[in-house]
Backbone as ProteinMPNN parsed JSONL, in Angstrom:
{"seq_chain_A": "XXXXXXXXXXXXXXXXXXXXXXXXXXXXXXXXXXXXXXXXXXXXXXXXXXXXXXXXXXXXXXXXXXXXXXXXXXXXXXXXXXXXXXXXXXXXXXXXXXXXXXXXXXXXXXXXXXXXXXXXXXXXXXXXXXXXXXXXXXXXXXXXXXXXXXXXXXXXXXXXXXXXXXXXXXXXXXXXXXXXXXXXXXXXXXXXXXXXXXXXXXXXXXXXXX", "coords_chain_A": {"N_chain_A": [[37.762, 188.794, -28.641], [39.802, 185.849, -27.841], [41.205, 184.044, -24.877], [43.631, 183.754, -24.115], [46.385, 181.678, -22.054], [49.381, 180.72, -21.292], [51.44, 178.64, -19.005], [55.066, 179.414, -17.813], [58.662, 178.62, -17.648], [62.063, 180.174, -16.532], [64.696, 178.991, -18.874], [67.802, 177.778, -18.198], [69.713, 176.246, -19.064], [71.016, 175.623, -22.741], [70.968, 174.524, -26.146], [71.396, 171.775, -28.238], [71.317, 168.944, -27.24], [70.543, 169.921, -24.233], [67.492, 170.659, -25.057], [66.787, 168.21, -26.083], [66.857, 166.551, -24.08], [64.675, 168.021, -22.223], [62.398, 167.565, -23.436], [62.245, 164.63, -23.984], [62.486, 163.849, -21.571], [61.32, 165.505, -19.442], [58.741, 166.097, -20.503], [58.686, 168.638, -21.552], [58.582, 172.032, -24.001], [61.36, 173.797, -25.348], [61.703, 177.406, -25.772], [61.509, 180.568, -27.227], [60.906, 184.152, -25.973], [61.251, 186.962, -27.472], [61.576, 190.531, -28.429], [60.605, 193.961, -28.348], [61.663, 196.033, -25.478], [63.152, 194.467, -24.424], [65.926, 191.952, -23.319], [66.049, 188.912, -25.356], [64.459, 185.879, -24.286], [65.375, 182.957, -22.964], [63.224, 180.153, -22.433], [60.775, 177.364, -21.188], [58.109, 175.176, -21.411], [54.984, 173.62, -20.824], [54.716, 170.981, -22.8], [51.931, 169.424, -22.99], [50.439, 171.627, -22.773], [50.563, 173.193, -24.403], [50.062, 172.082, -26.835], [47.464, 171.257, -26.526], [46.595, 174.288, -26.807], [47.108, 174.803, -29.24], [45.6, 173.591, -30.734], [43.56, 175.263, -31.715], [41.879, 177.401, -33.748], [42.375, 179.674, -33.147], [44.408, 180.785, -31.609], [46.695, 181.409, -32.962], [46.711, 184.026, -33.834], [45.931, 185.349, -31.62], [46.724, 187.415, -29.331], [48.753, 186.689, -26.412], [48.446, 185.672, -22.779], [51.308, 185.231, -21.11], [52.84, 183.691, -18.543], [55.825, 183.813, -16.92], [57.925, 182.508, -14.539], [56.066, 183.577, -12.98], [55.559, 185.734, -13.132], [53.483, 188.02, -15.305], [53.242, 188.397, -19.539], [52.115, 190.181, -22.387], [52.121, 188.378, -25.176], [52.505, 187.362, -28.902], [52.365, 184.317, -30.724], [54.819, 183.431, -32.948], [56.572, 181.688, -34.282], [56.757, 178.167, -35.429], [58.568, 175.084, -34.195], [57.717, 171.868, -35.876], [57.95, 168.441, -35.311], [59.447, 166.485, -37.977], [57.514, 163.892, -38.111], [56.463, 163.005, -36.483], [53.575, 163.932, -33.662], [54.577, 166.142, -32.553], [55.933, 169.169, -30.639], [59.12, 170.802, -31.567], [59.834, 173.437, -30.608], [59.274, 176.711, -29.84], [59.228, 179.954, -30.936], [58.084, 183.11, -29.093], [56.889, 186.345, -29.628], [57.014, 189.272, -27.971], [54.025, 191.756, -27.22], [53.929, 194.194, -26.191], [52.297, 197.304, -25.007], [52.121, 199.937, -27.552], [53.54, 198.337, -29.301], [54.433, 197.241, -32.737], [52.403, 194.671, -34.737], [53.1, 192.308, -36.93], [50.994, 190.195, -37.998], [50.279, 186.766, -39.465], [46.868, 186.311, -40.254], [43.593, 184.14, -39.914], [41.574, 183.52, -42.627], [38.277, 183.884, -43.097], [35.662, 182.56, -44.911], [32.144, 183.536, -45.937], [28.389, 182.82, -46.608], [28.977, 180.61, -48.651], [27.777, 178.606, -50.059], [25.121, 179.598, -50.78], [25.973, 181.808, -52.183], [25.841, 184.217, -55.131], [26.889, 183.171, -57.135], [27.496, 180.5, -57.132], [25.242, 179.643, -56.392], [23.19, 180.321, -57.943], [24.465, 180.23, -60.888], [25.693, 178.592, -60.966], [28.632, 177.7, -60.196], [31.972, 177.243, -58.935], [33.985, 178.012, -56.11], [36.971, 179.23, -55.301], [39.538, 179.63, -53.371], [41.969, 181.339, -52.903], [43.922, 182.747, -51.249], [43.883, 181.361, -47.686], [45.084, 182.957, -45.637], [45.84, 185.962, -44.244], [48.286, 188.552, -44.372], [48.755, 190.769, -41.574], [49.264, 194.298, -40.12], [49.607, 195.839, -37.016], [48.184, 197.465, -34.091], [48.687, 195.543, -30.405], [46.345, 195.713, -29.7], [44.468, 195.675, -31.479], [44.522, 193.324, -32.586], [42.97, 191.471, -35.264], [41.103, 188.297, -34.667], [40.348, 186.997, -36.995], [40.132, 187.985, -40.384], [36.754, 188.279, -42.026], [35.171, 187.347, -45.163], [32.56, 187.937, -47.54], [30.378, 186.544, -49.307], [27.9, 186.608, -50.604], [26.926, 187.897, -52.822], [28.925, 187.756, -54.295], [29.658, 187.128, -57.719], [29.762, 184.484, -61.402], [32.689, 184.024, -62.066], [33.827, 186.66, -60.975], [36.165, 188.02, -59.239], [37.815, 188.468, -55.817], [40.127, 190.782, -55.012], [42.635, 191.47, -52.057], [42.348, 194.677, -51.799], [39.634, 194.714, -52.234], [38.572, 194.179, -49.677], [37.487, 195.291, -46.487], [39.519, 196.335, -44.149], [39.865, 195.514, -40.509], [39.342, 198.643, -37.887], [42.159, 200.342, -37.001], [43.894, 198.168, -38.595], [46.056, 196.973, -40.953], [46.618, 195.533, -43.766], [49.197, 194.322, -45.485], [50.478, 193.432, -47.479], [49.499, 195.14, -49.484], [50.523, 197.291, -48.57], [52.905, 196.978, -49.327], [52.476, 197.133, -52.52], [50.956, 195.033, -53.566], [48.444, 193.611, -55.197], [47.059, 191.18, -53.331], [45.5, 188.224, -54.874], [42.373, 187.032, -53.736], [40.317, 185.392, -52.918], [37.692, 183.422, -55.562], [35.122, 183.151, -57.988], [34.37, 180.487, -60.199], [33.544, 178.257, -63.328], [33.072, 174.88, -62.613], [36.142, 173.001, -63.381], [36.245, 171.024, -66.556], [33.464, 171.476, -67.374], [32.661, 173.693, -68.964], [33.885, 172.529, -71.515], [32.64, 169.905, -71.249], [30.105, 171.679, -71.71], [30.15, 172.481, -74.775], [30.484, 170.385, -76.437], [28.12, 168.893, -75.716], [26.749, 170.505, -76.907], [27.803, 170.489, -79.516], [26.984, 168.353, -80.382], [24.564, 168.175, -80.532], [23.748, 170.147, -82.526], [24.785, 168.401, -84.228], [23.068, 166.038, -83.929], [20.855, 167.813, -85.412], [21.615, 168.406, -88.186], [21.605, 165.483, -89.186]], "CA_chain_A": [[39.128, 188.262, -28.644], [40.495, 184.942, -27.18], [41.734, 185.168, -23.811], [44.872, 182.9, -24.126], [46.921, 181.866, -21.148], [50.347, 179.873, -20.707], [52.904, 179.419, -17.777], [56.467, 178.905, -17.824], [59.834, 178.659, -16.909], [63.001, 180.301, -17.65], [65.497, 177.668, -19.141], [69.266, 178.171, -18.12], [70.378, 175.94, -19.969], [70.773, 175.91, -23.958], [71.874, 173.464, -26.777], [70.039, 170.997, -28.934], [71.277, 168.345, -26.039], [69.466, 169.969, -22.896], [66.43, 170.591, -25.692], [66.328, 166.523, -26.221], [66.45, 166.012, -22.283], [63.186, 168.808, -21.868], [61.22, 166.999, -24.3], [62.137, 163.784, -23.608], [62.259, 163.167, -20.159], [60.163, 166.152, -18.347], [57.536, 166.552, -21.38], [58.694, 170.071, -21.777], [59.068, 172.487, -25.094], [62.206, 174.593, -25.106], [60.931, 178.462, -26.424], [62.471, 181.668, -26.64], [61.065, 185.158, -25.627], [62.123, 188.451, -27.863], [61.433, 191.999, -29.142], [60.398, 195.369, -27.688], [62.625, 196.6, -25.41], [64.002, 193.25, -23.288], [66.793, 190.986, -24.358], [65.698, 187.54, -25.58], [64.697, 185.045, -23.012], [64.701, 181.215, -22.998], [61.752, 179.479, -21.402], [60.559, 176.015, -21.163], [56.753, 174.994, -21.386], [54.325, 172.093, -20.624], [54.06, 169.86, -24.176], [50.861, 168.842, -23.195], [49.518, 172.696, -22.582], [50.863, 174.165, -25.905], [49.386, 171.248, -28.13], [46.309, 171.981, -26.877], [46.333, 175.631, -27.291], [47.591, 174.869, -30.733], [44.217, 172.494, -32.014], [42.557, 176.423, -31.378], [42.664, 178.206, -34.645], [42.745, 181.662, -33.033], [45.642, 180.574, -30.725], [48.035, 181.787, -33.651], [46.476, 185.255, -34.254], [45.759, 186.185, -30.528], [47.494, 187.928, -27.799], [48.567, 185.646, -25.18], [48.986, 186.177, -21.656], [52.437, 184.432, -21.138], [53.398, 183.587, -17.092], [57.195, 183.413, -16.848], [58.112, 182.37, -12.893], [55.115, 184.214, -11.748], [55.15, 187.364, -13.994], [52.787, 188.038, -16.837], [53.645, 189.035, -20.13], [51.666, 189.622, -23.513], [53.346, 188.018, -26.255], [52.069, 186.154, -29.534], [53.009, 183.174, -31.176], [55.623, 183.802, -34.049], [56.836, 180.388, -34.573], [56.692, 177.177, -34.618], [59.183, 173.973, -35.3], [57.369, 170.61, -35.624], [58.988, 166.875, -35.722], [58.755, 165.964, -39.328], [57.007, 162.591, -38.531], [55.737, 162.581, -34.683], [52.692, 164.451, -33.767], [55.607, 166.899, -31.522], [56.522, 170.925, -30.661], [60.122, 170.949, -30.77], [60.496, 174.708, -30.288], [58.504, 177.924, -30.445], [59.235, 181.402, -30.755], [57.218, 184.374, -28.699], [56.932, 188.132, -29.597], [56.318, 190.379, -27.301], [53.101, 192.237, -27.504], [53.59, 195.523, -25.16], [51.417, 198.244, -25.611], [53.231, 200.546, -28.792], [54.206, 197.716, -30.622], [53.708, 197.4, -34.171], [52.577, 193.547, -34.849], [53.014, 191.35, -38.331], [50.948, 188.385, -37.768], [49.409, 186.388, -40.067], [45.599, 185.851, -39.754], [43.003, 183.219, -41.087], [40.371, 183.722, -43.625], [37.118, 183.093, -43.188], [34.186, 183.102, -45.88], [30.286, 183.298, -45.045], [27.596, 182.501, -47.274], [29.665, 180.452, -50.276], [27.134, 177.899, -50.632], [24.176, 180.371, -51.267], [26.405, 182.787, -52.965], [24.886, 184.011, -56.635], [27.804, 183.052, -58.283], [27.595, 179.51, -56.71], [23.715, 178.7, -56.411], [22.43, 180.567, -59.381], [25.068, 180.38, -61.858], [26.496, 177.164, -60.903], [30.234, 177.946, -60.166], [32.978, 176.816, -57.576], [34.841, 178.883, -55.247], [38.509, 179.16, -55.393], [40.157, 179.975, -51.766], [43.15, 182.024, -53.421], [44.556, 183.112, -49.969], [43.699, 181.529, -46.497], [45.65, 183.823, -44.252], [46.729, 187.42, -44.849], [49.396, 189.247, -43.393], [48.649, 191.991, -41.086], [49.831, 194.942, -39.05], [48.606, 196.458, -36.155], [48.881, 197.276, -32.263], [48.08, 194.373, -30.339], [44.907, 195.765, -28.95], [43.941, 196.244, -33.24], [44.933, 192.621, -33.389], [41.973, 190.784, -35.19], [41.043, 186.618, -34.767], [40.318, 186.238, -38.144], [39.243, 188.391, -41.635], [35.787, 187.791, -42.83], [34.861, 187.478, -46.451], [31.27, 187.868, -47.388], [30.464, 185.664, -51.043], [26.768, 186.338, -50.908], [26.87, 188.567, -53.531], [29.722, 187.384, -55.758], [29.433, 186.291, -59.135], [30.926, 183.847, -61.247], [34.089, 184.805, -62.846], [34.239, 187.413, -60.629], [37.763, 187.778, -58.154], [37.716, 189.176, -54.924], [41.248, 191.055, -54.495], [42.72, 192.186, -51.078], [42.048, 195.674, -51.602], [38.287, 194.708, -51.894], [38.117, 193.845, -47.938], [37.75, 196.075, -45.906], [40.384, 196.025, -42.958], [39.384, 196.549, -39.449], [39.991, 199.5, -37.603], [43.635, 199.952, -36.864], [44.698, 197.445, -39.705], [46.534, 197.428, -42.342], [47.248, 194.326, -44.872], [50.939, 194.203, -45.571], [50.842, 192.716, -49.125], [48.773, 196.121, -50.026], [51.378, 198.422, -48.396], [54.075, 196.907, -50.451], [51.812, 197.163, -53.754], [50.914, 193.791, -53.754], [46.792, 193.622, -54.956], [46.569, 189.813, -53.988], [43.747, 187.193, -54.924], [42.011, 185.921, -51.967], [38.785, 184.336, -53.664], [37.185, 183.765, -56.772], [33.716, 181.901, -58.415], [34.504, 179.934, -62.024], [32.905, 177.124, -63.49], [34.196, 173.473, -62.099], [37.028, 172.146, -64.784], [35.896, 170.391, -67.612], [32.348, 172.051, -67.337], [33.157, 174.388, -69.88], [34.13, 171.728, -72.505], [31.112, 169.112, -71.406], [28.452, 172.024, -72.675], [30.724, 172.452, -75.577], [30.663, 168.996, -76.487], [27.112, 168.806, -75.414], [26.104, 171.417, -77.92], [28.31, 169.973, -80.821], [26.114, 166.656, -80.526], [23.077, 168.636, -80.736], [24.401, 170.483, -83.638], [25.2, 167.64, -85.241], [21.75, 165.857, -84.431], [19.83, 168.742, -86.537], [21.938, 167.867, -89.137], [21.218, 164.802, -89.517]], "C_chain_A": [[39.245, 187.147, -27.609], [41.296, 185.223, -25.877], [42.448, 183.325, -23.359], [45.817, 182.575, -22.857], [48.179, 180.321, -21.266], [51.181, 180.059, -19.36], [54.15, 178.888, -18.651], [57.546, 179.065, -17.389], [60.981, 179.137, -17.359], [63.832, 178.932, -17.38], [66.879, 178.442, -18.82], [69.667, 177.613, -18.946], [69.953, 175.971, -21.706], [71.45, 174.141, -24.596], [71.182, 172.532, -27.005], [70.119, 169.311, -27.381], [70.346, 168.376, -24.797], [67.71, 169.9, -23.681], [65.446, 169.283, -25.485], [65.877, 165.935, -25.063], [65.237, 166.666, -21.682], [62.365, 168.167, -22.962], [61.341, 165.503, -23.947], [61.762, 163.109, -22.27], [61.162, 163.767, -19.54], [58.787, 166.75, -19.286], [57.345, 168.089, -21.319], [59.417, 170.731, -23.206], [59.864, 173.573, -24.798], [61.446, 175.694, -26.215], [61.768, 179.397, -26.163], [60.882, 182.88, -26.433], [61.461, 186.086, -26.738], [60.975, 189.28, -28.474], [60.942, 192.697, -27.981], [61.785, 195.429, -26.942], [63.774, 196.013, -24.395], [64.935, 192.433, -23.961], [65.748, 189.382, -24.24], [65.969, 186.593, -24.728], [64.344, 183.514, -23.184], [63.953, 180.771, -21.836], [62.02, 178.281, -21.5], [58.931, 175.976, -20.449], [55.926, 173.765, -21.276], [54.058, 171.848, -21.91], [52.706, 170.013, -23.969], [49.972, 170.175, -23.584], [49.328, 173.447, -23.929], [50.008, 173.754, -26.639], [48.106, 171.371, -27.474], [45.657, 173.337, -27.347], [46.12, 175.598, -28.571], [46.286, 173.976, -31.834], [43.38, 174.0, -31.829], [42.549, 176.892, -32.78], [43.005, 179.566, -34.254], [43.578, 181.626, -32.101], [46.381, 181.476, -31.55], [47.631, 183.446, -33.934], [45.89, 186.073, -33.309], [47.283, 186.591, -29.642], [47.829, 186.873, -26.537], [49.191, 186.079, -24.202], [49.979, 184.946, -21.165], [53.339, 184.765, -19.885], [54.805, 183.101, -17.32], [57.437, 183.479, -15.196], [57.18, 183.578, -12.617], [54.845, 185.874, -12.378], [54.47, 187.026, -15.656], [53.519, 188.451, -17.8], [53.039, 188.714, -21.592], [52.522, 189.324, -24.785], [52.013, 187.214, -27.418], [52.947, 185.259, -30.089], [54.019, 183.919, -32.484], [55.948, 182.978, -34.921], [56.669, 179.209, -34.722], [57.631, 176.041, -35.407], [58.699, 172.523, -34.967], [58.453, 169.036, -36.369], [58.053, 166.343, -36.692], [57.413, 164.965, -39.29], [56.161, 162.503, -37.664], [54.976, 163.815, -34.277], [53.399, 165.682, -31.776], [56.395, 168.327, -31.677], [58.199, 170.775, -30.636], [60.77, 171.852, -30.547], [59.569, 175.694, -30.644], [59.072, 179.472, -29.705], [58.117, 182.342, -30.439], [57.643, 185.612, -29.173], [56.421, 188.649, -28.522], [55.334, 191.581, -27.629], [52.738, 193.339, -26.641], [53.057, 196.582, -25.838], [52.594, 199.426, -26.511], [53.966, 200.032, -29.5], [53.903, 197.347, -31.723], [53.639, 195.603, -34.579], [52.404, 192.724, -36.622], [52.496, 190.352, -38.059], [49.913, 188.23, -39.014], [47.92, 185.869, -40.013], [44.756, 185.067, -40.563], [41.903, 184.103, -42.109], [38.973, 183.351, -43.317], [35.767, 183.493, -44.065], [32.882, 182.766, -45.336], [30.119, 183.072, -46.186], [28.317, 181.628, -48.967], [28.496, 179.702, -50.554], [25.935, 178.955, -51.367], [24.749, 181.87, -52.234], [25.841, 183.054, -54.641], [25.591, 183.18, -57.422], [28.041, 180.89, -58.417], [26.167, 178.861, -57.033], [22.784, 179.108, -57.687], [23.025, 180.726, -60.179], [26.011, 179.173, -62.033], [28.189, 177.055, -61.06], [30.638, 177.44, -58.601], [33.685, 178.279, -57.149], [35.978, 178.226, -55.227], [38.893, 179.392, -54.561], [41.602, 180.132, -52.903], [44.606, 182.202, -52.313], [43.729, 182.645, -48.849], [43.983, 181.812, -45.162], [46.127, 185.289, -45.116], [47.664, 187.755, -43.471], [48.751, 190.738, -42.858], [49.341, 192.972, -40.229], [49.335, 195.886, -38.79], [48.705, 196.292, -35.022], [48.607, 195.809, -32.053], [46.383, 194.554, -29.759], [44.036, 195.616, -30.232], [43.783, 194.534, -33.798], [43.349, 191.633, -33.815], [42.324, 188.829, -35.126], [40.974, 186.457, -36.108], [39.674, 187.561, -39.327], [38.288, 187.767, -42.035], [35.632, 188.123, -44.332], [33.535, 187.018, -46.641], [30.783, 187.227, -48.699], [29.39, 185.563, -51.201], [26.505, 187.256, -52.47], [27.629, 188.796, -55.021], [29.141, 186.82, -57.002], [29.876, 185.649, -59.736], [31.689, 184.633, -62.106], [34.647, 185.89, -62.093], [35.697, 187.178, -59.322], [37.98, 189.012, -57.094], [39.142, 189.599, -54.618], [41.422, 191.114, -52.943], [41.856, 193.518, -50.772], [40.516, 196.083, -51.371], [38.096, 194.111, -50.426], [38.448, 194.918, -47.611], [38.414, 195.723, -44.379], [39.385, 196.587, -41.659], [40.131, 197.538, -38.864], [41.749, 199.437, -37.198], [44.347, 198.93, -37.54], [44.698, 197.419, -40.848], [47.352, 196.144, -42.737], [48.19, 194.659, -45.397], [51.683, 194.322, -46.939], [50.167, 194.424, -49.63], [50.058, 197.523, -50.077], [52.485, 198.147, -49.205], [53.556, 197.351, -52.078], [51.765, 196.15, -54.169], [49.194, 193.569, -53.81], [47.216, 191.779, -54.793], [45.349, 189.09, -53.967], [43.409, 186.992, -53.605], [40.718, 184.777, -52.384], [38.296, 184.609, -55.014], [36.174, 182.352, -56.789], [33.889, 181.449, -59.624], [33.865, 178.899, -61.974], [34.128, 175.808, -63.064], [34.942, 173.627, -64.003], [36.347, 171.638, -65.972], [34.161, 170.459, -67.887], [32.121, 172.538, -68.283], [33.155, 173.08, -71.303], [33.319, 170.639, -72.848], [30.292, 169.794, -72.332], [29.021, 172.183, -74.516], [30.541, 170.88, -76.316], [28.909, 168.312, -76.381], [26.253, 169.672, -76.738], [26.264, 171.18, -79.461], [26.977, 168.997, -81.049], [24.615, 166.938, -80.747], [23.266, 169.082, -82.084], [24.435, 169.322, -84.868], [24.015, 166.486, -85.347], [20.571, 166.242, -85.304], [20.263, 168.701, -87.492], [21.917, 166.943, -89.88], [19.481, 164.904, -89.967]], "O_chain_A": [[38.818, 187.412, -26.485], [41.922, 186.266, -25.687], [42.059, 182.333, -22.742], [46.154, 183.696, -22.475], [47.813, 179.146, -21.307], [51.508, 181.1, -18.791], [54.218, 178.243, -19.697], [57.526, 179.87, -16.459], [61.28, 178.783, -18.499], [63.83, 178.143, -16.435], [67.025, 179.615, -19.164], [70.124, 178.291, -19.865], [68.806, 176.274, -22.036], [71.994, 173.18, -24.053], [70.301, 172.226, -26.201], [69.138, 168.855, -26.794], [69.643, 167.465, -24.359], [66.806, 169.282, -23.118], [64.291, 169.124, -25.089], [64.949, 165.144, -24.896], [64.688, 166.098, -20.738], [61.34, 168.83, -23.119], [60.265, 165.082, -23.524], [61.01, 162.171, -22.007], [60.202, 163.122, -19.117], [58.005, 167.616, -18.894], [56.292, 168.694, -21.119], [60.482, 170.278, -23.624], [59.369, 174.421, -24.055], [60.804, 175.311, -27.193], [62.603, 179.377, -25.259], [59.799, 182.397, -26.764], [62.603, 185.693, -26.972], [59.868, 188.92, -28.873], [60.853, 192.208, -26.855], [62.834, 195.045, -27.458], [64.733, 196.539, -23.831], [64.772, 192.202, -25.159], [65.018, 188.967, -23.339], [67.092, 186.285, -24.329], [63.25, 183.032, -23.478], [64.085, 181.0, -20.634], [63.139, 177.872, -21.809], [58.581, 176.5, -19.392], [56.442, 172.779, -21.802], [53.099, 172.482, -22.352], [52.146, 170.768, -24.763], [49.049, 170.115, -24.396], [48.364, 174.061, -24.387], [49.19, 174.497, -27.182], [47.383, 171.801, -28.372], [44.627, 173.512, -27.998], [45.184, 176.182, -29.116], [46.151, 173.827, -33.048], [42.18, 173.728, -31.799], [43.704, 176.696, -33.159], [43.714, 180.378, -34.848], [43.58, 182.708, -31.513], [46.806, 182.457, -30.939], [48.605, 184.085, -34.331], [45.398, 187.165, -33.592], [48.409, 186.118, -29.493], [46.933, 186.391, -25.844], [50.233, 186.728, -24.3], [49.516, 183.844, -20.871], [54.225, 185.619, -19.86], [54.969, 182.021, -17.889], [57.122, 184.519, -14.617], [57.642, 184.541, -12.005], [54.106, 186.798, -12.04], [54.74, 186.294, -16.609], [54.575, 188.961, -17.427], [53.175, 187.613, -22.125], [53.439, 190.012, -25.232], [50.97, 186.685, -27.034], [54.167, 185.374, -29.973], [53.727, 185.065, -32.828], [55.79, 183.172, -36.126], [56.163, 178.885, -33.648], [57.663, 175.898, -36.63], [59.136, 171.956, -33.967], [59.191, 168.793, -37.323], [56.88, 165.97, -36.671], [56.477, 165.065, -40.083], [55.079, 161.966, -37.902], [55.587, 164.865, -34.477], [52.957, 165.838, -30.638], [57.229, 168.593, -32.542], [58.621, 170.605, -29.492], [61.971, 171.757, -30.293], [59.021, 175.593, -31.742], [59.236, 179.883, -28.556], [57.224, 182.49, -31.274], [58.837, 185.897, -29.09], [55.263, 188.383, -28.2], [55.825, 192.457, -28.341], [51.571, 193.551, -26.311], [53.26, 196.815, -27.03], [53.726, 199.656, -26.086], [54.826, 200.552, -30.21], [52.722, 197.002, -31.743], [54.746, 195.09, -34.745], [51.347, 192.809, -37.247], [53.222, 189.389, -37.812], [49.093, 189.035, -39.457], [47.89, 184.704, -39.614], [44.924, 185.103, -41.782], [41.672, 185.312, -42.067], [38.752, 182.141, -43.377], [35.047, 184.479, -43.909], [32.611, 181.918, -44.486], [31.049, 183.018, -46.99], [28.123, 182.05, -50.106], [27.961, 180.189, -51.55], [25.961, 179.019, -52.596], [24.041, 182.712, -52.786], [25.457, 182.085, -55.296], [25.066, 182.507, -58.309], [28.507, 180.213, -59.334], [25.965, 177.861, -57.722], [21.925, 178.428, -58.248], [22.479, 181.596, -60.857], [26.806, 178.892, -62.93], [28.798, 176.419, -61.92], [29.98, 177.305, -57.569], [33.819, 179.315, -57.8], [36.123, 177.005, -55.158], [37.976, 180.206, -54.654], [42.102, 179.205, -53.54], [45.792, 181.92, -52.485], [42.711, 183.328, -48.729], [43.572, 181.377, -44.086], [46.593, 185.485, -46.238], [47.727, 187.432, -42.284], [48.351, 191.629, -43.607], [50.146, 192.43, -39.471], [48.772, 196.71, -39.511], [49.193, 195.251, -34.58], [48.373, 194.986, -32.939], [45.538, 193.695, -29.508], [42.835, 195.426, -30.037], [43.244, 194.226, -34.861], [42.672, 191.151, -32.907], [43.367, 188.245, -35.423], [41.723, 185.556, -36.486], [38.616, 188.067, -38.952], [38.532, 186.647, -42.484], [36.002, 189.241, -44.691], [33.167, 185.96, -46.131], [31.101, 188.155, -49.443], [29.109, 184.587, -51.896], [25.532, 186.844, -53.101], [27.398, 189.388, -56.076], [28.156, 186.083, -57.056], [30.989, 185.504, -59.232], [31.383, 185.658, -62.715], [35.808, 186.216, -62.342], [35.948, 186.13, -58.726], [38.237, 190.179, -57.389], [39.653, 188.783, -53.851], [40.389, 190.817, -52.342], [40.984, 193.613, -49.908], [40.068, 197.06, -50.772], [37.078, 193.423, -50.339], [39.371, 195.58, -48.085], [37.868, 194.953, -43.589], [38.571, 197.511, -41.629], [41.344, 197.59, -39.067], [42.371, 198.375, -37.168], [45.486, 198.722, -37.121], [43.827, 197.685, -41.676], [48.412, 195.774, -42.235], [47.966, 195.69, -46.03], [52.707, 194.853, -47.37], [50.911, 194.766, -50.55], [50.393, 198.31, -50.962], [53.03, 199.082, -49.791], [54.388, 197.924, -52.781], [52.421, 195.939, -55.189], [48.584, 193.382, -52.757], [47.583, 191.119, -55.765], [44.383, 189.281, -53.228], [44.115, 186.822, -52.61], [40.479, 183.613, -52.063], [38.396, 185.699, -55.578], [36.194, 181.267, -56.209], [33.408, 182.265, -60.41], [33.512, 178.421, -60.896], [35.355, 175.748, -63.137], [34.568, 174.037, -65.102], [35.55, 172.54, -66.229], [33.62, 169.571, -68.546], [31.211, 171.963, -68.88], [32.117, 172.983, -71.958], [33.103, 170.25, -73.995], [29.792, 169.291, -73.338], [28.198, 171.972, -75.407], [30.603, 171.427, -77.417], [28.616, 167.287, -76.998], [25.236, 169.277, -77.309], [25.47, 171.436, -80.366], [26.146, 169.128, -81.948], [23.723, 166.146, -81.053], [22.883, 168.266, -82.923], [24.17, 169.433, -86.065], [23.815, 165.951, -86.437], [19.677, 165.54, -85.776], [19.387, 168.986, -88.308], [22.119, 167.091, -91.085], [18.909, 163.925, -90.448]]}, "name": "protein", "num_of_chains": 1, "seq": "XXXXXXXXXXXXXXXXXXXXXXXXXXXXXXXXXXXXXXXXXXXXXXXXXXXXXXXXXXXXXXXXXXXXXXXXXXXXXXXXXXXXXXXXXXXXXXXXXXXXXXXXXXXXXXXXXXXXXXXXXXXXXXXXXXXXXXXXXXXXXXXXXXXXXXXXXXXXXXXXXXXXXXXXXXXXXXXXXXXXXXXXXXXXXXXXXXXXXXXXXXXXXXXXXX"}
């Protein structure tokens, strides 16, 4: 696991106004704070520190140790609101991540072996990326960086549901508990592949005829 670290500050003030004046002037992102068993707290964070955290991919699906005036506190990411046009945070929401809390985060995907997969190198098929994040829940100590998916063994046509991964310990996929089997991967022939040998076979067909 990632071993995440911000500081910050609480914010007194509120209101899309003081927001414009912490981003503009002192290169700071206004944030809130909430859940477990504290009321919701506004912060204020270094721009520069976040957007780097944020080029991480396992920033969004770790634990982070989150300094408010000088006290720790684990929290993950929840949120985030970016400026349509300008490469800019202009707000993020924390959860709190104290030990006995039950967490929903979404996590990435990641596949091994697609290129050498059967369904890929000896049967000549594409991979489909169906789903590249699932939803999970689970303490935060349960919380994983990322689901692996293993495609050495797939075939084509074949479709890897949810329910075919196996979760790690202490987690449990979200979409499953509702009764939701969803796709996450699959191997088919490229597009118009199909209709080339088709087409390919006519013309042969129709050479022995002649």
């Amino acid at each position: 696991m990632s071993d995440y670290r911000l500081s910050a500050e609480t914010r007194d003030l509120a209101g899309k106004g003081s927001s414009r004046r912490l981003r503009r002037l002192e290169g700071l992102v206004p944030a809130v704070i909430y859940g477990g068993k504290k009321a919701p707290q506004s912060i204020q964070m270094a721009h520069k520190d976040l957007v780097r955290a944020l080029e991480e991919e396992a920033f969004y699906s770790s634990v982070i140790t989150l300094t408010v005036d000088g006290k720790e506190e684990p929290v993950i990411l929840k949120a985030l609101q970016r400026h349509p046009a300008k490469p800019v945070v202009l707000h993020a929401d924390f959860q709190r991540a104290t030990a006995g809390t039950t967490l929903k985060v979404n996590v990435p995907v990641h596949f091994t072996n697609e290129a050498t997969s059967k369904g890929v190198k000896q049967q000549g098929g594409v991979v489909h990326h169906d789903a590249l994040e699932v939803e999970v829940s689970c303490s935060p100590k349960d919380l994983p960086e990322f689901i692996e998916v293993d495609l050495a063994d797939v075939e084509l046509d074949q479709v890897i549901h949810l329910s075919d991964l196996k979760a790690p310990k202490g987690v449990t996929f979200v979409a499953l508990s509702h009764g939701s089997d969803l796709p996450v991967v699959s191997i088919h022939k490229a597009k118009g592949a199909a209709a080339s040998t088709e087409s390919t076979e006519g013309e042969e067909s129709a050479d022995e005829a002649e």
